[in-house]
C-alpha positions in Angstrom: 80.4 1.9 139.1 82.4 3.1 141.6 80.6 3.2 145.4 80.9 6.8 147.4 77.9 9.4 148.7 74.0 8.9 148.6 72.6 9.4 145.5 69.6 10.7 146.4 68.8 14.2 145.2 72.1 14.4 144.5 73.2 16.3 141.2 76.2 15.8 139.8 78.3 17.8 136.7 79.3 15.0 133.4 83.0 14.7 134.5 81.5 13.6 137.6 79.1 11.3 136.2 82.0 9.9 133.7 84.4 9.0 137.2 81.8 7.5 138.7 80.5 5.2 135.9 83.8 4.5 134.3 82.9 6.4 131.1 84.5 9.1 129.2 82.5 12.3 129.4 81.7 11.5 125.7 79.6 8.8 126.6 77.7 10.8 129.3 77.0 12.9 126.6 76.3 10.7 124.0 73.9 9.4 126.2 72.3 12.2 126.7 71.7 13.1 123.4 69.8 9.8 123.1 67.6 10.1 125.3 68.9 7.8 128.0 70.1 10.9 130.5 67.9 13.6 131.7 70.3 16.5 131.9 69.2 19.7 133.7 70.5 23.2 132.4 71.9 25.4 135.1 70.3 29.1 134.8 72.4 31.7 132.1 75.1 29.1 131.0 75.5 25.8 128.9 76.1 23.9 131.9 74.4 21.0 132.6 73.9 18.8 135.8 72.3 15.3 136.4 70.3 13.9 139.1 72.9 10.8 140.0 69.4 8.7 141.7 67.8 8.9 137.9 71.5 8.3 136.2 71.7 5.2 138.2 68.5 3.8 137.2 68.9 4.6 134.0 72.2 3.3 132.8 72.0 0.3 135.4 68.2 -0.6 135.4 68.5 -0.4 139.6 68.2 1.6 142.0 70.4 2.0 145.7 67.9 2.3 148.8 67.9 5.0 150.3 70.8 6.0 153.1 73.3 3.3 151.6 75.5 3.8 148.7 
């Protein structure tokens, strides 16, 4: 995973999500469709976001405290 910003309540698009966990955008979405993501529709469009604090956990079992990235 590469290191950058806090993740705390920090939303993030799948390309985004893909650089940052070394993935192609087709595992971000693969994962979502299996229930490992939580993706959150963005009002009137098919875009999607993620909450990077939850992706973490979820894909890494851990989670960064707080204020350190």
């Amino acid at each position: 995973m590469k290191e950058n910003a806090t993740t705390s309540n920090r939303f993030v698009s799948a390309a985004q999500l893909a650089e940052i966990f070394e993935v192609s955008i087709r595992t971000v979405a693969r994962w979502q469709q299996e229930g490992i993501l939580r993706g959150y529709k963005l009002a009137g469009g098919r875009a999607c976001r993620f909450n990077l604090e939850e992706a973490e956990r979820a894909i890494l079992g851990t989670t960064t405290p707080k204020g350190q990235a």
